[in-house]
KOLDO-702292 format. One line per field, with one value per residue (C-alpha): x, y, z; residue number from 1. Coordinates in steps of 0.001 Angstrom, whole numbers. Example, Ala and Ser with C-alpha at 12.3 -4.5 7.8 and 13.67 -1.06 7.14 Angstrom:
BEGIN
east	[12300, 13670]
north	[-4500, -1060]
up	[7800, 7140]
resi	[1, 2]
END
This chain:
BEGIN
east	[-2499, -6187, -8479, -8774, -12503, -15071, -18563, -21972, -23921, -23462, -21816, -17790, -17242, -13823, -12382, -10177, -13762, -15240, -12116, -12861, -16554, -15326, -12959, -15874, -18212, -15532, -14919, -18748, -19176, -16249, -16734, -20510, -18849, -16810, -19530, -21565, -18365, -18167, -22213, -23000, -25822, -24684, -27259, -24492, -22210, -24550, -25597, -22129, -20936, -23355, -20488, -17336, -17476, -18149, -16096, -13449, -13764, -13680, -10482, -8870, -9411, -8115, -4820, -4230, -4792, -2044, 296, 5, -362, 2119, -406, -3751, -2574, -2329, -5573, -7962, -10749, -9679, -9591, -12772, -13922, -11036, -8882, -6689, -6943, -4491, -4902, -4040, -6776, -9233, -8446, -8566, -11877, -12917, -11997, -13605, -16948, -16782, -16307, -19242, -21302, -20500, -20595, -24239, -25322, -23203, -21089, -17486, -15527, -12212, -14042, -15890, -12767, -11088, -14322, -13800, -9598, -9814, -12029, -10467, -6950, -8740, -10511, -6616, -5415, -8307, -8896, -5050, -5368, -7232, -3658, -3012, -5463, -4439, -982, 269, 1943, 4628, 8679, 12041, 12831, 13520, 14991, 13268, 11094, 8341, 8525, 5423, 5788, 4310, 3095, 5001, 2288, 2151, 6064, 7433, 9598, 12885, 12216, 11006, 13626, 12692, 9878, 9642, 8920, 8470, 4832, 4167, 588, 1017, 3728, 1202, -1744, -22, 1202, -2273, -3956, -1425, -2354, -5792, -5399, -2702, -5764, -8278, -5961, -4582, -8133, -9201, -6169, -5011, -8430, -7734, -4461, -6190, -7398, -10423, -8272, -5580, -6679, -6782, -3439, -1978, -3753, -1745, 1454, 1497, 85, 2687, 5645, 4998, 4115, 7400, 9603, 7551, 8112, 12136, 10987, 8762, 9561, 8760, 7366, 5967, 8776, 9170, 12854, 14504, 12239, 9159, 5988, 4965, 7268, 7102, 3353, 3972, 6948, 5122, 2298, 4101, 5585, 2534, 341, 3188, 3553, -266, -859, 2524, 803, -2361, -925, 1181, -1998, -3690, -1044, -784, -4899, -5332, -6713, -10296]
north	[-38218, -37398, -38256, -35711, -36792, -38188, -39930, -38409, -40962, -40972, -37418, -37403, -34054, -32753, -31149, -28399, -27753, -27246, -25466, -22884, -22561, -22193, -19619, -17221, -17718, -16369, -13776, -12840, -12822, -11131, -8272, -7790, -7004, -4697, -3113, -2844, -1243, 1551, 2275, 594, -1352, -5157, -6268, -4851, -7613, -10589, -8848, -7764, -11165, -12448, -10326, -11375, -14517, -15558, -13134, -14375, -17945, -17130, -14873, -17616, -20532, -17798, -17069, -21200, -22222, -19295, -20430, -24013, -23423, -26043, -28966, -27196, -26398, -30453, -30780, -28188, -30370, -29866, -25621, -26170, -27865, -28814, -28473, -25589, -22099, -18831, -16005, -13347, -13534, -14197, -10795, -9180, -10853, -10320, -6692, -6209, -7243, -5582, -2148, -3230, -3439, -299, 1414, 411, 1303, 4860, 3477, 3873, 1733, 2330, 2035, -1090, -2449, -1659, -3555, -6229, -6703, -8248, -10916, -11690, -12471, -14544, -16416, -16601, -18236, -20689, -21862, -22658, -25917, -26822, -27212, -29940, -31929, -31984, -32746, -28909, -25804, -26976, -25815, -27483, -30956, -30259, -32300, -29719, -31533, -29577, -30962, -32100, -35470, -35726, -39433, -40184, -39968, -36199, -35854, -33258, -34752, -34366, -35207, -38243, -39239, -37129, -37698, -34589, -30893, -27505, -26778, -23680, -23821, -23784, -20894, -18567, -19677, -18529, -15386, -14441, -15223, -12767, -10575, -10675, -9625, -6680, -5420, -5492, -3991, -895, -104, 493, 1557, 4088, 4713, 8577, 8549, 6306, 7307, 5829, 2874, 2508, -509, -2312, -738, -2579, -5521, -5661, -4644, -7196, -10382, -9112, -9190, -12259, -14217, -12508, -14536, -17985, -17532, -18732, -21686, -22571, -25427, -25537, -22162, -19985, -17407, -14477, -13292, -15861, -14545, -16311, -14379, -14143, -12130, -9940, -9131, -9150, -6432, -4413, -4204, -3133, -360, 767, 444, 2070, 4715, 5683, 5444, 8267, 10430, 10837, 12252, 14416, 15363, 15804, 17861, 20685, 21262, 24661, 24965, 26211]
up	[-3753, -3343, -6601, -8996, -9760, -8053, -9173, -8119, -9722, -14212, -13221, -12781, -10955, -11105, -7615, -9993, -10965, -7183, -6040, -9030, -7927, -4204, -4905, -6804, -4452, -1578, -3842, -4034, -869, 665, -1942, -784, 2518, 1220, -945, 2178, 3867, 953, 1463, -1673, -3118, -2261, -5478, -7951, -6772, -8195, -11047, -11712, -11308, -14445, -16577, -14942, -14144, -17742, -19382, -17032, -17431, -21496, -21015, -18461, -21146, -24126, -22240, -21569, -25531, -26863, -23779, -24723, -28755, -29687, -28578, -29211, -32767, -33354, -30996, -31942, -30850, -27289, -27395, -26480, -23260, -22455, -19286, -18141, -17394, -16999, -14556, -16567, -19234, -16119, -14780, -17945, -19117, -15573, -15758, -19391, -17559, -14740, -17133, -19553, -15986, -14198, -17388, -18304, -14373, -15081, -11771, -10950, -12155, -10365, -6977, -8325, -8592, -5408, -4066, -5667, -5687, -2314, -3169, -6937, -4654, -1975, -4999, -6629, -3529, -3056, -6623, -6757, -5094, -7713, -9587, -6252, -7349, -11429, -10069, -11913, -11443, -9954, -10198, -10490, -8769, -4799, -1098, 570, 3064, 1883, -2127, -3225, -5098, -8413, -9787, -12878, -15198, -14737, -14335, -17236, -20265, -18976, -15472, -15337, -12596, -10185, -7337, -5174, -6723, -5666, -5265, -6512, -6706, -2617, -2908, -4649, -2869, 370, -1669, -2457, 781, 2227, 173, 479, 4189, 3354, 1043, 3320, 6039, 3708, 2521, 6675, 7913, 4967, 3412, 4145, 2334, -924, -3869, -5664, -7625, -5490, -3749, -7228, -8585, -5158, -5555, -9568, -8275, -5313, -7193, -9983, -7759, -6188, -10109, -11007, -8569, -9024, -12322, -11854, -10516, -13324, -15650, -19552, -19809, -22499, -23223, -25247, -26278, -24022, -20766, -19353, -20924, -17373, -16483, -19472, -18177, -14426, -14918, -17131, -15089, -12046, -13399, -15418, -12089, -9817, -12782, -12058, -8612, -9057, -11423, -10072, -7235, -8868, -10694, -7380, -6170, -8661, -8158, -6892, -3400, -3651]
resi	[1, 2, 3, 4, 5, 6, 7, 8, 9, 10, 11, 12, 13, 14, 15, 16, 17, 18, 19, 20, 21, 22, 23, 24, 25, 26, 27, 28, 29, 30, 31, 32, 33, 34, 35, 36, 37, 38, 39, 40, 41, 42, 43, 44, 45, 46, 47, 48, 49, 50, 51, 52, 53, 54, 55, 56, 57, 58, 59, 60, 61, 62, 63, 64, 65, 66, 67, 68, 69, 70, 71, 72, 73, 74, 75, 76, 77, 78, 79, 80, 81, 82, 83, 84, 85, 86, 87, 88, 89, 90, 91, 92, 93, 94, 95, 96, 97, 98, 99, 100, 101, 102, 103, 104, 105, 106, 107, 108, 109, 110, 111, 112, 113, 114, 115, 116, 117, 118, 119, 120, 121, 122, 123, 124, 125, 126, 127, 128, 129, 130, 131, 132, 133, 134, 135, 136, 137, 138, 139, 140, 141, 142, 143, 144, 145, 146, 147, 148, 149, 150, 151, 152, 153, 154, 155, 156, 157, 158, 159, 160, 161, 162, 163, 164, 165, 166, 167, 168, 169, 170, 171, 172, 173, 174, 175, 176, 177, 178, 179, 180, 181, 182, 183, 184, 185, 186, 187, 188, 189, 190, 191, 192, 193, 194, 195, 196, 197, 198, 199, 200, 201, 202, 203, 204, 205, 206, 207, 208, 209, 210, 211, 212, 213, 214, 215, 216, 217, 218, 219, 220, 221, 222, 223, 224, 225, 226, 227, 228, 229, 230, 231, 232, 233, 234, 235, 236, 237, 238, 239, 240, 241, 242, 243, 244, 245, 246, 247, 248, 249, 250, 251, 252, 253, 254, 255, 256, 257, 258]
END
């Protein structure tokens, strides 16, 4: 198992860290290709990324400290700068910048984010291997000759005995990257049948669906009334984001012809 720090000099750098950083700057710069795509001012991407990134990183670190309450409650020192991070309050921190931006520069904001959906999932699937390196976010014990093994150290109470575990950090990685390319491909190839949002309602639905199945294979996880939270939050917003892209065309369609 490769390190999970290294020494530059008196600085220990962590490679969760640098797979983090590599994943937003692929997401920077694949959305100032798609901004360029749309005929829009590239600049908005850096500028925009001043909001989200922060607001993201704060939203990604609030989600992890509620998930994981039963330790931070008896380590408060730790809430902050400590390690972990959760998707969900990324997006939505991400999102809650991205809508303070556009709004300020009187933008779009649903076509801001169908820019930048692609690149959010590409930085998903790259900043998972972060959870390689931590030895994390991975599933149930497994013979499949794929199994990750997992030193003992970092083995779950309970499973001690086992070596080899599913790795779902890869499963979703893959998952994203996938979808990544399915984004870019429906906003070229259907752009005529889109409407302005649609790209990002996709991009929810998809990630959802796949976060929704992973989330079986998930040991020790935060639940609410006996199911995962996870899946509480991926389920809800698939329908809610199916249930729009739905009624905005039934919107659409009841428009009088001019």
């Amino acid at each position: 198992m490769v390190e999970a720090t290294f020494n530059l000099g008196p600085i220990t750098i962590g490679l969760y860290g640098i797979m983090i950083t590599l994943g937003v700057i692929a997401a920077i710069t694949l959305s100032v290709i798609e901004a360029k795509r749309r005929g829009q001012a590239t600049e908005h991407i850096l500028n925009m990324a001043l909001f989200i990134v922060p607001l993201g990183m704060i939203g990604a670190r609030l989600y992890h400290v509620i998930d994981e309450w039963s330790f931070y409650s008896q380590n408060p020192s730790m809430i902050i700068g400590g390690r972990g991070l959760g998707i969900f309050g990324a997006v939505i921190g991400g999102a809650i910048g991205l809508l303070i931006y556009t709004r300020w520069k009187r933008l779009s904001t649903v076509e801001w984010m169908d820019i930048v959906a692609p690149g959010l999932i590409l930085a998903q699937a790259i900043g998972r291997w972060g959870n390689f390196f931590n030895q994390e976010l991975y599933g149930y014990p497994t013979n499949l000759p794929w199994g990750i093994y997992i030193d003992p150290a970092h083995r779950i109470a309970g499973y001690e005995a086992f070596t080899h575990f599913h790795p779902l950090f890869l499963y979703e990685s893959i998952w994203n990257a996938l979808g990544c390319v399915l984004l870019l491909l429906v906003g070229r190839k259907l752009k005529e049948h889109l409407m302005s949002g649609d790209v990002f309602l996709l991009y929810v639905i998809y990630y959802s669906a796949g976060r929704f199945f992973l989330e079986g294979l998930k040991i020790d996880v935060w639940t609410l009334g006996g199911i995962p939270t996870a899946r509480w939050i991926t389920g809800i917003a698939i329908v809610i984001s199916a249930a729009l892209m739905a009624y905005r065309r039934y919107l659409a369609s009841r428009k009088p012809e001019v």
